[in-house]
C-alpha positions in Angstrom: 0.0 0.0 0.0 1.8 3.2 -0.8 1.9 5.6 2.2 0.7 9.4 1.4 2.9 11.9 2.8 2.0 15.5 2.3 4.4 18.6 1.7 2.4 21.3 0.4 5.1 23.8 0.5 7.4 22.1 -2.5 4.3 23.2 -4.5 5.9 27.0 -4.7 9.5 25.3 -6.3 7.2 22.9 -8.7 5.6 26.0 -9.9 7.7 28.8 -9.7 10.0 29.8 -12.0 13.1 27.7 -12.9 16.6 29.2 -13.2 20.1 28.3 -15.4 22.2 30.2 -13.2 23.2 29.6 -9.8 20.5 29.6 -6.9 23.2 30.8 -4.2 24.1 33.7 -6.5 20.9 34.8 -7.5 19.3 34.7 -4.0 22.4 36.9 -2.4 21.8 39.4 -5.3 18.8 40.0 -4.3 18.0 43.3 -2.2 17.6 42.2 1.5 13.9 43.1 1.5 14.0 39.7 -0.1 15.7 38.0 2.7 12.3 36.2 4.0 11.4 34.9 0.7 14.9 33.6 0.2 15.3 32.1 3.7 18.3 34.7 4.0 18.7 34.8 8.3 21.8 36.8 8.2 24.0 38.7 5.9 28.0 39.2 6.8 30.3 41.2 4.2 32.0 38.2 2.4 29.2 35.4 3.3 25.8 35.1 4.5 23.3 32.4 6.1 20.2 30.4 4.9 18.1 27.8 5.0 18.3 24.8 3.2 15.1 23.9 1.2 15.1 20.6 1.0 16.2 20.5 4.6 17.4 16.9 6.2 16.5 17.7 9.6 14.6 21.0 10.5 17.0 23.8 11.3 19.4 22.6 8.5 21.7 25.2 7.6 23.9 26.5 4.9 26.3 29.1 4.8 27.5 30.5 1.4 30.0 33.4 0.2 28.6 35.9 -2.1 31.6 34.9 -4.5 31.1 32.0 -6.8 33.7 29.6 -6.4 34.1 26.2 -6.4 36.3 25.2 -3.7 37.4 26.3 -0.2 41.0 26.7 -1.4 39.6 29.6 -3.6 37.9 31.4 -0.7 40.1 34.3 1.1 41.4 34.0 4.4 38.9 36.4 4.9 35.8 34.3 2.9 36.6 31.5 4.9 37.0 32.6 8.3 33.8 34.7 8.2 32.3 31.0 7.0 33.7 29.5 10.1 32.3 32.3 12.4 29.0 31.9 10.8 29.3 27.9 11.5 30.4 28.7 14.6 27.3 31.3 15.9 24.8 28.6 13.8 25.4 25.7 16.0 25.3 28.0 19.5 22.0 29.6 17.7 20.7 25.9 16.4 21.4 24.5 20.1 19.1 27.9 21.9 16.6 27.3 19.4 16.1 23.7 18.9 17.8 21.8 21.5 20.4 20.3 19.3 22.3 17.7 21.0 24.8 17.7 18.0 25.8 18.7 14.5 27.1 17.3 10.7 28.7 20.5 9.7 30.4 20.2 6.6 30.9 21.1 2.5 30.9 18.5 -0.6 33.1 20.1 -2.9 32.3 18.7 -6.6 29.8 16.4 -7.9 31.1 13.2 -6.9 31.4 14.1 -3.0 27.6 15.0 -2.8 28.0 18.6 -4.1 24.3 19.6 -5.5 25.3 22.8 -6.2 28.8 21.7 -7.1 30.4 25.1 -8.4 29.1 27.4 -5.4 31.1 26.0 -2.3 28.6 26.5 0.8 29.1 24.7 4.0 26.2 22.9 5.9 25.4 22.9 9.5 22.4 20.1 10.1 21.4 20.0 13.7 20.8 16.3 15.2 19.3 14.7 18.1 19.6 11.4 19.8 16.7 9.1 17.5 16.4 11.7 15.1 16.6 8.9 12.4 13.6 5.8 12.4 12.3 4.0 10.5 10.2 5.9 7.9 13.7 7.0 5.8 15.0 3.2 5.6 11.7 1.6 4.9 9.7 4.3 3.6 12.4 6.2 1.8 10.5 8.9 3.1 12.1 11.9 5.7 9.7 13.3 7.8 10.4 17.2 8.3 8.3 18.2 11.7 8.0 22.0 11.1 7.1 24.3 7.6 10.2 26.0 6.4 8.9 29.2 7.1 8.0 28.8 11.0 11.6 27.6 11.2 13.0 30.5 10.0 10.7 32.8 11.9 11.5 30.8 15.7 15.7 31.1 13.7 14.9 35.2 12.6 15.7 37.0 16.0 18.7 34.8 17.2 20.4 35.9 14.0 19.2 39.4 14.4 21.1 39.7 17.7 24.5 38.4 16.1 
């Protein structure tokens, strides 16, 4: 019997308008009245902070520069120390807002180490908690997200605003 699991909000990416340049450019372009739309929860000079869409756990973060390039060893010392500050104030941030009881922070750089935007480097922080995996995504294939997108980055907003 196949199981009926409803995400409404992946409607709005179905839909919406497709793009053949690069998400994490675009969305940074943007002005910062956009920020909500986008996800955007804080802006630094060299990188900035968002959520990820298709999110594996809720809270899942990534952190971007505003420069496209495709590996770390291209960032700046400055690029890539503002990336670990941000990583840094996510997981304090992810631990007062969610009760995170631990992290995967980390970056697939190219195609063939996970990379699904493989010529932006972006880092991700995923929050975790003990029996945060069951058995819906190794029998059901199926992840089971517990919050909309849009409440998490509303309860995420003012932690970030006070950074």
């Amino acid at each position: 019997m196949m199981s009926i699991l409803w995400a409404p909000w992946r409607m709005q990416y179905i839909l919406g308008p497709k793009t053949n340049g690069c998400i994490l450019c675009e969305k940074a372009k943007e002005p910062d009245e956009q920020d909500t739309k986008n996800l955007i929860l804080a802006r630094g000079p060299s990188t900035y902070v968002l959520m990820n869409i298709y999110p594996y756990n809720s809270g899942h973060l990534m952190i971007a520069p505003y420069r496209h390039l495709e590996s770390l060893e291209k960032l700046s010392p400055e690029e890539r120390a503002e990336l670990m500050t941000w990583a840094s104030n996510s997981e304090r941030i992810l631990r007062d807002a969610f009760n995170a009881m631990g992290f995967n922070i980390g970056v697939n750089v190219g195609k063939v180490a996970g990379a699904g935007i493989e010529d932006h480097v972006h880092m991700h922080v995923v929050p975790r908690w003990n029996g945060d995996t069951n058995f819906m995504p190794v029998l059901g294939e199926t992840k089971v997200i517990p919050e909309h997108l849009e409440e998490t980055y509303a309860r995420l907003l003012p932690y970030y605003r006070g950074t």
